[in-house]
C-alpha positions as a Markdown table, in Angstrom:
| # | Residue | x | y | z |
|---|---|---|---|---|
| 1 | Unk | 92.4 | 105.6 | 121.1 |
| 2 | Unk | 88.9 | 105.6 | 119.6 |
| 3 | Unk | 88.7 | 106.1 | 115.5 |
| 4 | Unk | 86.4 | 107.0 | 113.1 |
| 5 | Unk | 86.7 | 106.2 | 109.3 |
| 6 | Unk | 85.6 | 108.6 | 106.7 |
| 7 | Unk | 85.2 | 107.0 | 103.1 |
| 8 | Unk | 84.4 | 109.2 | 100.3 |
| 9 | Unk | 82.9 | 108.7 | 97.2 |
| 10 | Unk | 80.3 | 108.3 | 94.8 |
| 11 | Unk | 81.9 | 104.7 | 93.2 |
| 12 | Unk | 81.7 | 103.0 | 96.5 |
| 13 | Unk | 78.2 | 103.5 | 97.1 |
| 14 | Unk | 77.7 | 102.3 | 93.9 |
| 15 | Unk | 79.4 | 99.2 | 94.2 |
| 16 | Unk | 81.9 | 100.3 | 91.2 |
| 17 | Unk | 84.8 | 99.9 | 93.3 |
| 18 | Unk | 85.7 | 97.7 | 96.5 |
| 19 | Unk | 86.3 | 100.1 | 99.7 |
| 20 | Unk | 89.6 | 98.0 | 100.5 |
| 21 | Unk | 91.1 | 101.5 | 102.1 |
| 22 | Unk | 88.7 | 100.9 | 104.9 |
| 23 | Unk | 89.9 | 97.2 | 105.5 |
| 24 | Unk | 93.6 | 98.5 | 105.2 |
| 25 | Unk | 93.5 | 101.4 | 107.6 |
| 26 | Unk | 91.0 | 99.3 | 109.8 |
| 27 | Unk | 93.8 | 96.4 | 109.8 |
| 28 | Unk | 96.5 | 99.0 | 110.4 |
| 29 | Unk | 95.3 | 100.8 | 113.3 |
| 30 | Unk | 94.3 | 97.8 | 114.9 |
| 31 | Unk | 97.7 | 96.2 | 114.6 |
| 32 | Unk | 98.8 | 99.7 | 116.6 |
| 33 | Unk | 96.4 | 99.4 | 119.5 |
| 34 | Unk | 94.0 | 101.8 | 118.3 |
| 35 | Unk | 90.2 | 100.8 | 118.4 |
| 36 | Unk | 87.9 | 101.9 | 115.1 |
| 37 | Unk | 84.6 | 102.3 | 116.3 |
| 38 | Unk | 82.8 | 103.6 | 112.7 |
| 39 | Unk | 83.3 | 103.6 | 109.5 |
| 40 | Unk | 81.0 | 105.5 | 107.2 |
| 41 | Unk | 80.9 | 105.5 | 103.5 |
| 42 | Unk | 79.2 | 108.9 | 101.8 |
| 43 | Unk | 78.8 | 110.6 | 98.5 |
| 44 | Unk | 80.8 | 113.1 | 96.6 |
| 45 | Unk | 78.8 | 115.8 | 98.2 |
| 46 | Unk | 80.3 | 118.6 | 100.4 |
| 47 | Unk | 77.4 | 119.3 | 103.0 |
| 48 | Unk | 77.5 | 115.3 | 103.4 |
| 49 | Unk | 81.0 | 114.5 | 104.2 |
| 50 | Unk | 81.2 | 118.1 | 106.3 |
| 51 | Unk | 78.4 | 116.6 | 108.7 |
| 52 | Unk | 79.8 | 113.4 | 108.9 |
| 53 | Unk | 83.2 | 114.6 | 109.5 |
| 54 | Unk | 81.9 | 116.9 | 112.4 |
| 55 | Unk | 80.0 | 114.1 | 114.3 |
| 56 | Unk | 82.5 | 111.7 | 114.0 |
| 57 | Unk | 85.6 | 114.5 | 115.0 |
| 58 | Unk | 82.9 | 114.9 | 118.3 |
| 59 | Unk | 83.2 | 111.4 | 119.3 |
| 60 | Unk | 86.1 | 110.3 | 118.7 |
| 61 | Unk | 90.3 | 110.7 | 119.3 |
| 62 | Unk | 90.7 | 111.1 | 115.5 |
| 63 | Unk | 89.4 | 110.7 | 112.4 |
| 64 | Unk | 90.5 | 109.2 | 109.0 |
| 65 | Unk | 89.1 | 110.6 | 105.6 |
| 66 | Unk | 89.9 | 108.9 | 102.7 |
| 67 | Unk | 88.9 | 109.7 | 98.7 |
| 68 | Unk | 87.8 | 113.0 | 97.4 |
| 69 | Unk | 91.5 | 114.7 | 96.5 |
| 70 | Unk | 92.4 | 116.9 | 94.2 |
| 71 | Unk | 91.3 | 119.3 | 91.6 |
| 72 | Unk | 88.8 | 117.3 | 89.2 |
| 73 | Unk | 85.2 | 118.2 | 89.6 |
| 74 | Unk | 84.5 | 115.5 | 92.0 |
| 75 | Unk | 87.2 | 116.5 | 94.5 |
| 76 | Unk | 85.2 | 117.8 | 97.2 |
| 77 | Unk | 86.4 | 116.2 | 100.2 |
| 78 | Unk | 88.9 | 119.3 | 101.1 |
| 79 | Unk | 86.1 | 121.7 | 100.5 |
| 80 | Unk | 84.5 | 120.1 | 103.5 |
| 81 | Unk | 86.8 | 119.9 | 105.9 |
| 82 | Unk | 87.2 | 123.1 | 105.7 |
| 83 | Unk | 83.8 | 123.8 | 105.9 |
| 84 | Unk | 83.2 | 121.2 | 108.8 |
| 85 | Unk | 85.9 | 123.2 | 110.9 |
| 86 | Unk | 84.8 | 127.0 | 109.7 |
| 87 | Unk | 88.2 | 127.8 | 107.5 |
| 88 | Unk | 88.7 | 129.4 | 104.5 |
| 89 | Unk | 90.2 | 126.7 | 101.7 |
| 90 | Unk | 94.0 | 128.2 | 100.5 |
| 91 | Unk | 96.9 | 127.5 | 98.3 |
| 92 | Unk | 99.4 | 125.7 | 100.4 |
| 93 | Unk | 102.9 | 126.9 | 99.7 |
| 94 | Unk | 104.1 | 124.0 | 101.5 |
| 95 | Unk | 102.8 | 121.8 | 99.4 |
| 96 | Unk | 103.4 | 123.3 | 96.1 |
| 97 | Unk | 107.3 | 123.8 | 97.2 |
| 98 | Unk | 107.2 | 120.0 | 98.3 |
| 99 | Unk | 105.8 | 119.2 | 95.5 |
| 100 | Unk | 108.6 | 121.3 | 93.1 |
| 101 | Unk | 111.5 | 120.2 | 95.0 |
| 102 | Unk | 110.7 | 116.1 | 95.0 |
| 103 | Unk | 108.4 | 115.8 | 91.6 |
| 104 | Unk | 109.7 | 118.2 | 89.3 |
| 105 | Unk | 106.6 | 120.0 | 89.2 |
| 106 | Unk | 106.5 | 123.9 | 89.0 |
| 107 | Unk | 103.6 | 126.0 | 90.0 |
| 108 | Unk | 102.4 | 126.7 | 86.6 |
| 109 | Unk | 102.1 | 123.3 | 86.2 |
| 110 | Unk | 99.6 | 122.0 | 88.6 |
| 111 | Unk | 96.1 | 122.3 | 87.6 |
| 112 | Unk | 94.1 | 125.2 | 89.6 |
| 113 | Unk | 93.2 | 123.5 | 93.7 |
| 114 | Unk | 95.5 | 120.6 | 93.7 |
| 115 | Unk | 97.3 | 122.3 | 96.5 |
| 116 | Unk | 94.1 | 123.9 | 98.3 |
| 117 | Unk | 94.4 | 122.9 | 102.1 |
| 118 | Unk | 91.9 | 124.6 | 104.6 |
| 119 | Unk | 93.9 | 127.1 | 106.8 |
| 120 | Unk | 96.1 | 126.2 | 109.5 |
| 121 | Unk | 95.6 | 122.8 | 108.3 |
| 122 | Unk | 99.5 | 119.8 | 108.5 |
| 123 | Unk | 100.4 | 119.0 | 105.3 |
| 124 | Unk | 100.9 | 115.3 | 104.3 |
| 125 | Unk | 102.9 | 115.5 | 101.7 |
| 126 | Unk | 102.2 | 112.5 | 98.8 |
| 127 | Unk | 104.9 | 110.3 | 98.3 |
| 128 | Unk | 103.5 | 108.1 | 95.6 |
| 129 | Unk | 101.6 | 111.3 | 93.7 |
| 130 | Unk | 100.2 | 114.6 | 93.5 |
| 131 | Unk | 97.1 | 115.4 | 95.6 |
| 132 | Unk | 98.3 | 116.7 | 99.0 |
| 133 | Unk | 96.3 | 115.3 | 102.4 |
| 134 | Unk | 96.4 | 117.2 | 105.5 |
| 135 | Unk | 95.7 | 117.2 | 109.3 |
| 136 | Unk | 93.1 | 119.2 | 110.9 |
| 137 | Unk | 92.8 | 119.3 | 114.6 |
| 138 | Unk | 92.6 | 115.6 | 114.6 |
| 139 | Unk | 91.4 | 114.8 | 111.3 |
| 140 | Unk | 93.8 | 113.2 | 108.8 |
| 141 | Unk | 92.6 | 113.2 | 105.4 |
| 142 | Unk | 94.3 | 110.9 | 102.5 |
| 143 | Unk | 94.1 | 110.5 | 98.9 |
| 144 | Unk | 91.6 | 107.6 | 97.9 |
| 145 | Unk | 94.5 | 105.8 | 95.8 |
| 146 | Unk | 95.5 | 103.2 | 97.7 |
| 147 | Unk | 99.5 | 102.9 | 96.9 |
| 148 | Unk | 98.6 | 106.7 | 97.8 |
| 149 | Unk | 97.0 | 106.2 | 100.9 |
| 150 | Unk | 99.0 | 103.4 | 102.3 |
| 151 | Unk | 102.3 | 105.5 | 102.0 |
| 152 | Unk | 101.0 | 108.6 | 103.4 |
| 153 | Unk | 99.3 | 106.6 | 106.3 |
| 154 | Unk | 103.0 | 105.2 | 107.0 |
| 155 | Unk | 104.4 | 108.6 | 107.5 |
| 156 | Unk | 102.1 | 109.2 | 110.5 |
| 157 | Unk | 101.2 | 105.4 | 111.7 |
| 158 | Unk | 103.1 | 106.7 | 115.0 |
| 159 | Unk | 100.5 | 109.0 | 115.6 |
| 160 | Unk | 97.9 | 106.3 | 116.2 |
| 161 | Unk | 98.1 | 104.1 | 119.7 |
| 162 | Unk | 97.1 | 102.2 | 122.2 |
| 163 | Unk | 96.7 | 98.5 | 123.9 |
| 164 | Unk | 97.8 | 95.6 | 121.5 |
| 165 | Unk | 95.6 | 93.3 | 121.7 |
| 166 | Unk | 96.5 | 89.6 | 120.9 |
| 167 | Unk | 94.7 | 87.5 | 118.3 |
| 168 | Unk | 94.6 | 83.5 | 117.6 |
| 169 | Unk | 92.1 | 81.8 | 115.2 |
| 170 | Unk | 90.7 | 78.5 | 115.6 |
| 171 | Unk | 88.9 | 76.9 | 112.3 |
| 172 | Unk | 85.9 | 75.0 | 113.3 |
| 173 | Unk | 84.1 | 72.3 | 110.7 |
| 174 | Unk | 80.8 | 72.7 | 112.1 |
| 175 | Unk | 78.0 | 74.9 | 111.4 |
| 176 | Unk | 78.3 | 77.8 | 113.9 |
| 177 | Unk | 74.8 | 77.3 | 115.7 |
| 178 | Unk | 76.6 | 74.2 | 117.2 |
| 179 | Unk | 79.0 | 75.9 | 118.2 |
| 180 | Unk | 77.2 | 78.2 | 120.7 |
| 181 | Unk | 77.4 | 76.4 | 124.0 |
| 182 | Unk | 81.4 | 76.0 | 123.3 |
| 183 | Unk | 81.7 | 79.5 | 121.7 |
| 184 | Unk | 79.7 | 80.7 | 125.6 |
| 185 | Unk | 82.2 | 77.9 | 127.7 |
| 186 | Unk | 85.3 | 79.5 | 126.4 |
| 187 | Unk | 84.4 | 83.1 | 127.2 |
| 188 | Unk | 83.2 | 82.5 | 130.4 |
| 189 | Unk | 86.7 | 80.4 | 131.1 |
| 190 | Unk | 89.4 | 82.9 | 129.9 |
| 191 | Unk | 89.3 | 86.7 | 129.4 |
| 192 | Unk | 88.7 | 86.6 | 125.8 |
| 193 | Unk | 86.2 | 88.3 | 123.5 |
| 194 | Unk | 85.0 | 85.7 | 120.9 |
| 195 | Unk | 84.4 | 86.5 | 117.0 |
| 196 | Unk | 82.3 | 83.7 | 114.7 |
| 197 | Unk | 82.3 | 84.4 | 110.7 |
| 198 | Unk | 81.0 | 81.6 | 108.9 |
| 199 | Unk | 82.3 | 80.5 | 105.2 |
| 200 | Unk | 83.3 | 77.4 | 103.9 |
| 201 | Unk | 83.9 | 77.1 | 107.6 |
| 202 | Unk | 83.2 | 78.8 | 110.4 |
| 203 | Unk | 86.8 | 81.0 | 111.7 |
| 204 | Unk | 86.5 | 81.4 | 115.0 |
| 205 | Unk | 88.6 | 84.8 | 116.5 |
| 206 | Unk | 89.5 | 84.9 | 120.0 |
| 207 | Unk | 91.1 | 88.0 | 121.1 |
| 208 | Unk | 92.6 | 89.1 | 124.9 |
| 209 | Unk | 95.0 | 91.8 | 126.0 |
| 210 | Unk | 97.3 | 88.8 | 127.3 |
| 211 | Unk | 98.9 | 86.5 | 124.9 |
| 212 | Unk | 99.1 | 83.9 | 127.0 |
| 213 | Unk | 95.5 | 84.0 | 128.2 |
| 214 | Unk | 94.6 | 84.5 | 124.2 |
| 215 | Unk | 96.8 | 81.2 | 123.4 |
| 216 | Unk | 95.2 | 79.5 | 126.0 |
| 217 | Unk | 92.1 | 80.0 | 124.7 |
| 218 | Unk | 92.5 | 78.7 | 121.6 |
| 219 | Unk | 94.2 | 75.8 | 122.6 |
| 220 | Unk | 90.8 | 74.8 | 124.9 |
| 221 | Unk | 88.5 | 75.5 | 122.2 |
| 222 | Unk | 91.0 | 73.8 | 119.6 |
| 223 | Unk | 89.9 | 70.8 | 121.8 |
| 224 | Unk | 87.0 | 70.9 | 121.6 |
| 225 | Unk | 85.5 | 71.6 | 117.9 |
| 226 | Unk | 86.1 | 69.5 | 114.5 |
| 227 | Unk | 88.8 | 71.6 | 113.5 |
| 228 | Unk | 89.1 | 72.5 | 109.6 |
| 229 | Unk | 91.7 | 70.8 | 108.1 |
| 230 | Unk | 94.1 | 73.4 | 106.5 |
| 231 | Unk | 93.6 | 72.9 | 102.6 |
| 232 | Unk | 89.7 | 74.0 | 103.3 |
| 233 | Unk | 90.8 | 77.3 | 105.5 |
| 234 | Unk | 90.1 | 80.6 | 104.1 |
| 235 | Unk | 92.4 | 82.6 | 105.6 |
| 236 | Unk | 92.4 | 84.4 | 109.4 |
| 237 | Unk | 91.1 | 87.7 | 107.4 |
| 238 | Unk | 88.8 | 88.0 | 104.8 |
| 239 | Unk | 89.8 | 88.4 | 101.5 |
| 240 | Unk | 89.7 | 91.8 | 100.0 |
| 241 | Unk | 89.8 | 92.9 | 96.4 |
| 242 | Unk | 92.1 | 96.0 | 95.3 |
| 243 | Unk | 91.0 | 99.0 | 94.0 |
């Protein structure tokens, strides 16, 4: 399953707040099999996120919007959606009986949009707020909030699939241009693709369809290098800040 992520919002670009939501959902669907191919960050600015969410809904099996809901002056993301798949934006009754039965909230009281979905469009409901996400054809779009974001993702994580792949890290004490002829001996030796991100040391991700091919791997190359020693390891992911 081929994905595209959607980030929206004017903060990001800015550097005013860390995109961890792309990181999450990245980690996520990975976990799951499926394989995210993009991942594009754009402004609070409805012609913008519509074209972006119409070339990436081309391309791939699905796409993931996150940021950009509900009614304050910068919630736009909704608007295009519905303007990337030619639907008129509506009240969801759905969504405002959801939201009266499990957070107390009557009609009256929710401000003007906050229920606006684009016609025809799956409600998420929003377990851990207001804002509403949605499905269209086969884009899902989120809140930005991540406690938001993560617990609506959860409620259709079985929706996303495909071939696990198996993952071992091997933390090398060298600088990685010495590593290259060992780095090009281990993939031509085992069905493995090969990762290199250099830090305090250089973490080394080998990655195969078979465990067993993907442990073997690891255990050649862990051979073969000065491995780390595990006070100075970072971590087999980077770290990422919360929002």
């Amino acid at each position: 399953m081929r994905v595209g992520l959607v980030s929206v919002g004017d903060e990001l670009l800015a550097g005013d707040t860390v995109n961890t939501n792309a990181a999450w959902l990245g980690s996520r669907l990975t976990e799951r099999g499926a394989t995210v191919e993009r991942c594009v960050v754009v402004p609070d600015r409805i012609e913008t996120i519509a074209e972006v969410v119409t070339e990436l809904h081309d391309r791939h099996d699905a796409v993931l919007v996150t940021g950009g809901l509900g009614p304050t002056h910068d919630d736009l993301t909704m608007d295009a959606v519905a303007r990337a798949f030619d639907r008129d934006l509506e009240a969801s009754d759905e969504a405002i009986e959801w939201l009266a039965e499990h957070g107390g909230y009557e009609r009256a009281d929710l401000a003007a949009g906050t229920a606006d979905l684009p016609a025809g469009a799956r409600v998420l409901h929003n377990e851990a707020g207001v804002a509403p996400g949605c499905v269209v054809e086969s884009v899902y779009v989120f809140p930005g909030v991540p406690a938001e974001m993560h617990a609506m993702f959860e409620t259709v994580a079985g929706e996303f699939s495909g071939t696990t792949t198996h993952v071992e890290w091997v933390h090398a004490a060298e600088p990685e241009s010495a590593l290259l002829d060992r780095i090009a001996a281990v993939r031509e030796r085992f069905d493995v693709t090969v990762g290199s991100y250099p830090g305090e040391h250089v973490r080394l991700k080998l990655q195969s369809d078979d465990a067993d091919e993907a442990s073997a791997a690891a255990a050649w190359l862990t051979e073969r290098v000065d491995v780390a020693e595990p006070a100075d390891r970072d971590g087999g992911a980077d770290d990422v800040s919360g929002e």
